[in-house]
Structures are given as structure tokens and as C-alpha cells.
C-alpha positions as CSV (number, residue, x, y, z in Angstrom):
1,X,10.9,-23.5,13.9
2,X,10.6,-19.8,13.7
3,X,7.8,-18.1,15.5
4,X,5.6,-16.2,13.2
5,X,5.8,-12.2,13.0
6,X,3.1,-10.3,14.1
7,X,3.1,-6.5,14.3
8,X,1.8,-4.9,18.0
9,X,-0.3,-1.8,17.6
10,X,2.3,0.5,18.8
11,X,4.9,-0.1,16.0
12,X,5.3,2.6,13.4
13,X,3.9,0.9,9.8
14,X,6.6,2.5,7.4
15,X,4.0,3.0,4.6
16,X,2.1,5.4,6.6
17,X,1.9,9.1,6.0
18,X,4.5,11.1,8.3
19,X,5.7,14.6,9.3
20,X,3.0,15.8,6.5
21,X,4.6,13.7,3.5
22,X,2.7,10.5,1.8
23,X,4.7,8.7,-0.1
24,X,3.5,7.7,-4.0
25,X,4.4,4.7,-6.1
26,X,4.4,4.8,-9.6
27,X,3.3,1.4,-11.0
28,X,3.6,-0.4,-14.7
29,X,1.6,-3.1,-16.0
30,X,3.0,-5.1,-18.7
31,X,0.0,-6.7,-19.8
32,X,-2.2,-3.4,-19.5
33,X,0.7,-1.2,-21.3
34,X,-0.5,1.2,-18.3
35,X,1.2,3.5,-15.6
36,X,-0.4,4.0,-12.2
37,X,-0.2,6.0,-9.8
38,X,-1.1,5.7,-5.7
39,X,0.5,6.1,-2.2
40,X,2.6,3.3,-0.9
41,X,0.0,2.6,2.0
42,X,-2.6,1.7,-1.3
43,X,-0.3,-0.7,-2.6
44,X,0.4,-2.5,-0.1
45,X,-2.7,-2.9,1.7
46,X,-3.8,-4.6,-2.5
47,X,-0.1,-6.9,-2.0
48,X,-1.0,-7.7,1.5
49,X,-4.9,-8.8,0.4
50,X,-3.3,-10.4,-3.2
51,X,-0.9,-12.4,-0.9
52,X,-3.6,-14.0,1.5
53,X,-5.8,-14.8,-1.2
54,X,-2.4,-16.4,-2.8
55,X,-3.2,-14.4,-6.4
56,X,-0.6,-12.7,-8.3
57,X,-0.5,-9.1,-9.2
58,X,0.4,-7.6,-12.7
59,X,1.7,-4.5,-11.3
60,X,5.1,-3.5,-10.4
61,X,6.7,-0.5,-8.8
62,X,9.0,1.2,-10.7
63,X,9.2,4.6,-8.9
64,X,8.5,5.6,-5.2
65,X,8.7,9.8,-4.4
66,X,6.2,12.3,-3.9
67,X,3.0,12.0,-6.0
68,X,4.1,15.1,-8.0
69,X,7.6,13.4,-8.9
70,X,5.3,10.2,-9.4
71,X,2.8,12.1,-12.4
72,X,6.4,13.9,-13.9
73,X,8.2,10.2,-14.5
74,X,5.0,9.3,-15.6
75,X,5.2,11.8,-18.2
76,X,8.6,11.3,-18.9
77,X,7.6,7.9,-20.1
78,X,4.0,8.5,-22.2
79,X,6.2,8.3,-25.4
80,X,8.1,5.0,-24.7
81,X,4.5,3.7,-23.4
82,X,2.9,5.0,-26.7
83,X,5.6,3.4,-28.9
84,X,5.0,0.0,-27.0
85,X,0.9,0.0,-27.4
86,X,1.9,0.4,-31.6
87,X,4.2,-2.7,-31.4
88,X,7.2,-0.5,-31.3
89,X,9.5,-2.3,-28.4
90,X,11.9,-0.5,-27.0
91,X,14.0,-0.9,-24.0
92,X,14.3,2.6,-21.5
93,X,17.5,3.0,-19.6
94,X,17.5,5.0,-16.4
95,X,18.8,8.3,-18.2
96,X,15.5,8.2,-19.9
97,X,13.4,8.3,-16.6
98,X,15.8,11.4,-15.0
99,X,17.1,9.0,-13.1
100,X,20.8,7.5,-13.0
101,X,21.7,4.4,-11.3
């Protein structure tokens, strides 16, 4: 059996802030038809509390960068967002967030 996995205080936590840059997530919420917006370290600190209480979570990450590139794919997507709250599904391909791949 596998020995659980503990972190020791002196290992680097990749979702902390380093050399002056934070990184952002930029979240969607099916059920809400809502975008939001917060650093990594946030979002993971909610998953990490969602996962010991063993509840599920409605938002997913669809975009990590700085918090300004964050707020511009946001905007990118207010129309396709819009559309969606009127009934009017449609699918977005990565072209329509500025991003390829």
C-alpha cells in the first residue's frame, strides 16, 4: 500500500505568487451561465476545502494567465455568454477565445 503524501513546509506550493507574478484563472459555471475570475492560489484552496468535505463544484477553469489576460478572454466571450442566457446555444471553438490549440 502506498504511503500517503504529505507536503513538508519547505516545498515550493506551485500556486503561490512568484518573482512578482500571481497567476489568475478564469472560471465558467454552467449552471450560473457566469465567468469568474480569481488567482490560482483561491481556487484551489475552494477545491482543496470542496474535496475534504467530498462536495462537488460547478466551476471549471477554462483559462489560467495573468489577471489582465483573464478579464480580456472574459470579454472576448460576454457575447457567446449573452446568447446562452437567451436560449441561444452555441458551441465556441478556440479561434473564438484568441486562442489556437
Amino acid at each position: 500500500m502506498n504511503e500517503p503524501t504529505t507536503l513538508k513546509a519547505n516545498e515550493p506550493m506551485l500556486d503561490q505568487p512568484s518573482a512578482g507574478f500571481r497567476a489568475h484563472v478564469l472560471l465558467w459555471s454552467q449552471s450560473q451561465c457566469a465567468l469568474h475570475i480569481e488567482p490560482v492560489s483561491e481556487m484551489l484552496s475552494s477545491n482543496r476545502r470542496a474535496y475534504a468535505e467530498n462536495r462537488t463544484m460547478d466551476y471549471v477553469p477554462i483559462f489560467f494567465g495573468t489577471d489582465e489576460k483573464c478579464h480580456e478572454i472574459g470579454r472576448a466571450l460576454r457575447g457567446t455568454m449573452s446568447d446562452r442566457q437567451h436560449g441561444k446555444d452555441k458551441p465556441v471553438g478556440m479561434a473564438d477565445l484568441g486562442l489556437e490549440g
